[in-house]
C-alpha positions, 0 to 999 in steps of 0.5 A: 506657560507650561505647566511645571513652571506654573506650580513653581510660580503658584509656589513662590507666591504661597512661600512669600505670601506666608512670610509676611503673617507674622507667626504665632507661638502659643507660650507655655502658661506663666506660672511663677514659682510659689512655696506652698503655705504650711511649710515652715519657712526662715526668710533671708532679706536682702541685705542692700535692702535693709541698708546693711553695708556691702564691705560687711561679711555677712554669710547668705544663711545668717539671720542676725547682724550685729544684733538686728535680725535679717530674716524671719521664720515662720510658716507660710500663709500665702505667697503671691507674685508681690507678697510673701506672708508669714504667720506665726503660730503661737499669737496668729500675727502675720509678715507682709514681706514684699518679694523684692527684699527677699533674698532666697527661702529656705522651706523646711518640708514637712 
């Protein structure tokens, strides 16, 4: 076999034997978004969430509906990828707010 057909052929077998490895792709480090503790914060819940109707008008930065709140404001002690934590600062009490009720943050920087 002359020898530029042998290098055509030793690189038909390296081209294919490299195809069946699968390849490896190193993904960027997962960090999901998290609002910063400290920051005052209003939380607006879902409003299928909280049972509220949906052919009720209800603006998206409303906290209140007929009387009944849905959001809550308070500072932000902790947030993780299941729980939001609020904390009121005048008696310390502490939200647990399951991040699938909420609707959309709004943090007010200090």
């Amino acid at each position: 076999m002359p020898v530029t057909a042998r290098c055509l052929l030793t690189a038909l077998l390296l081209t294919v034997a490299g195809c069946n490895r699968p390849a490896t792709v190193v993904a960027p480090e997962e960090r999901p978004a998290r609002p910063q503790s400290g920051f005052a914060c209003t939380v607006h819940l879902r409003r299928d969430m909280l049972g509220v109707q949906a052919a009720a008008p209800i603006p998206v930065a409303s906290t209140n509906h007929n009387g009944a709140d849905i959001g809550l404001r308070g500072t932000i002690y902790f947030a993780d990828k299941d729980w939001l934590v609020l904390q009121d600062k005048s008696d310390h009490s502490q939200q647990w707010i399951p991040r699938n009720m909420i609707l959309y943050l709004d943090v007010q920087p200090q």
